[in-house]
VEXDREN-2710 file (C-alpha; in Angstrom, 1 decimal):
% VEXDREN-2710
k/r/px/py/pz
1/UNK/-6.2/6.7/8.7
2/UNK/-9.6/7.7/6.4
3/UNK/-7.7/10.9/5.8
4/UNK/-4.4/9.3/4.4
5/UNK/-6.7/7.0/2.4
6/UNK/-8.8/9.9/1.0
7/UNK/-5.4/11.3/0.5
8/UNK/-4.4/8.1/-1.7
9/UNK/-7.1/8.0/-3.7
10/UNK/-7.0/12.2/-4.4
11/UNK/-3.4/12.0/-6.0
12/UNK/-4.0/8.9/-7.9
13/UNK/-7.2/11.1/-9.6
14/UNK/-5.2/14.3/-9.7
15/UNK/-2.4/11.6/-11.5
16/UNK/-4.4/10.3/-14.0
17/UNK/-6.0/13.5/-15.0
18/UNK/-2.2/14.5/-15.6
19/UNK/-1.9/12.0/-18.3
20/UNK/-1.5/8.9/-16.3
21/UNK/-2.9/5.6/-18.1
22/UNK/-5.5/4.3/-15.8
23/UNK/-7.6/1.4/-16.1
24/UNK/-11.3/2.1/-16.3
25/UNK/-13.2/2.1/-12.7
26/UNK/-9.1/1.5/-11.0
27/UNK/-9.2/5.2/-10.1
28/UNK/-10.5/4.6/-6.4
29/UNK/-9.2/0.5/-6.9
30/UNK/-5.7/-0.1/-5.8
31/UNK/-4.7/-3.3/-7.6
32/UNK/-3.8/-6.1/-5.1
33/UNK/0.2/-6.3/-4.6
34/UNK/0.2/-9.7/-6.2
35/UNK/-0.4/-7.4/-9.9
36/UNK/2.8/-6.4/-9.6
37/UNK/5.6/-8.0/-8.3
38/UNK/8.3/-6.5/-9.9
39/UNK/7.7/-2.9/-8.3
40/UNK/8.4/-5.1/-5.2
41/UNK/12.2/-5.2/-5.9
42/UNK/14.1/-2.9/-3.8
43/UNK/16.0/0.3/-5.5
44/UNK/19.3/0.5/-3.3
45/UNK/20.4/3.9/-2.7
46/UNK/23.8/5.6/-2.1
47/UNK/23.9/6.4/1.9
48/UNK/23.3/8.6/3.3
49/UNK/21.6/10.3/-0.2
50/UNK/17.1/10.4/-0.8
51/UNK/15.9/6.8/-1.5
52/UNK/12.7/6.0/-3.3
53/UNK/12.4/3.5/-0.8
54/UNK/12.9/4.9/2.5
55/UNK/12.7/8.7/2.3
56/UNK/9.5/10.2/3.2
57/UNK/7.9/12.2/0.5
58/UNK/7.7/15.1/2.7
59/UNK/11.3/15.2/3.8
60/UNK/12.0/14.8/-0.2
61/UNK/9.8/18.1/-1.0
62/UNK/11.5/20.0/1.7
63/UNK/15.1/19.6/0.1
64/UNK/15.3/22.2/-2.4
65/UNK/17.8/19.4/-4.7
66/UNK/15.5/15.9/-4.1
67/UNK/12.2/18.5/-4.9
68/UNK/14.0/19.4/-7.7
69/UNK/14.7/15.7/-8.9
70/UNK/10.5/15.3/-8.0
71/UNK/10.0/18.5/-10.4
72/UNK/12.3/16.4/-13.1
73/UNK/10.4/13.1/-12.8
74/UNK/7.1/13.5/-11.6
75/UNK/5.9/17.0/-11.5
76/UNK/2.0/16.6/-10.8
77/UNK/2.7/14.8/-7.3
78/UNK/4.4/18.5/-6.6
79/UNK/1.2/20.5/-7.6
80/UNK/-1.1/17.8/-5.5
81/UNK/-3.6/19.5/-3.4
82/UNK/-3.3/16.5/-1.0
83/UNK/0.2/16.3/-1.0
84/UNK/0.3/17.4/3.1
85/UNK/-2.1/13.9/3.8
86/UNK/0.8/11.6/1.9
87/UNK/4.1/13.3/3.3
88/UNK/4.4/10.3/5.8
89/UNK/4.6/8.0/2.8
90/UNK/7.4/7.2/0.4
91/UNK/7.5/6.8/-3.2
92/UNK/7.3/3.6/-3.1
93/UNK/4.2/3.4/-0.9
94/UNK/2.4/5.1/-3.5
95/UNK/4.0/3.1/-6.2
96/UNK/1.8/0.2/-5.4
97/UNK/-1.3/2.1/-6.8
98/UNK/-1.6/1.6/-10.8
99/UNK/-2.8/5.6/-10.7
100/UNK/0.5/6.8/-9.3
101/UNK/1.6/5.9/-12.5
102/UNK/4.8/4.8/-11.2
103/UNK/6.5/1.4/-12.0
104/UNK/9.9/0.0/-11.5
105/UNK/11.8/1.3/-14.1
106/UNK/10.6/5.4/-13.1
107/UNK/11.6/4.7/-9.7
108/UNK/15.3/3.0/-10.7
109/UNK/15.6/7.0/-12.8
110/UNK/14.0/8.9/-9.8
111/UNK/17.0/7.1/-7.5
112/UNK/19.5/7.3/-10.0
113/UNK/18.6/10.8/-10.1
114/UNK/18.9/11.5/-6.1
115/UNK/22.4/9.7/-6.3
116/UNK/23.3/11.6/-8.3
117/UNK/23.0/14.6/-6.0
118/UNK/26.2/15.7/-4.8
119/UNK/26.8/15.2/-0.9
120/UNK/27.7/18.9/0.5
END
């Protein structure tokens, strides 16, 4: 559990370094979930394609298309040196810290993206 936490708190750093708009001193803060209700909303996605919401980050880096989609969109989660403590997480897990620099609207174009992967 420490370890995943650590793990948090190392991409969010790595993010805003990367040119993610932080807050001052909200590097090592997550902001409580009542900040932001809106990346609370749930991103359908087309079954049985990647979802923001339920697909593990690890399972989307080891598809060569939804890594690419990750390369697209959000690029320093994919050069992470922590990356192997969050695989267990989605996107939207890590959406909930400000440092992740990823709200709402980046999510709805990260899922639009994965649908439009076509099924083999």
């Amino acid at each position: 559990m420490r370890s995943t936490v650590a793990g948090l708190a190392g991409i969010f750093v790595l993010l805003a370094a990367a040119g993610a708009s932080t807050q001052s001193g909200a590097a090592d803060t997550p902001a409580p979930a009542a900040t932001a209700p809106a990346a609370t909303a749930s991103i359908p996605a087309a079954s049985p394609k990647a979802s923001v919401e339920a697909t593990t980050i690890g399972d989307l880096v080891t598809n060569d298309k939804t890594k690419a989609v990750l390369q697209q969109d959000m690029p320093a989660l994919l050069t992470y040196d922590g990356l192997d403590q969050i695989k267990g997480m989605t996107l939207r897990d890590i959406s909930k810290y400000p440092q992740a620099d990823l709200d709402q609207t980046k999510l709805a174009k990260i899922q639009k993206d994965f649908d439009a992967i076509p099924t083999p």
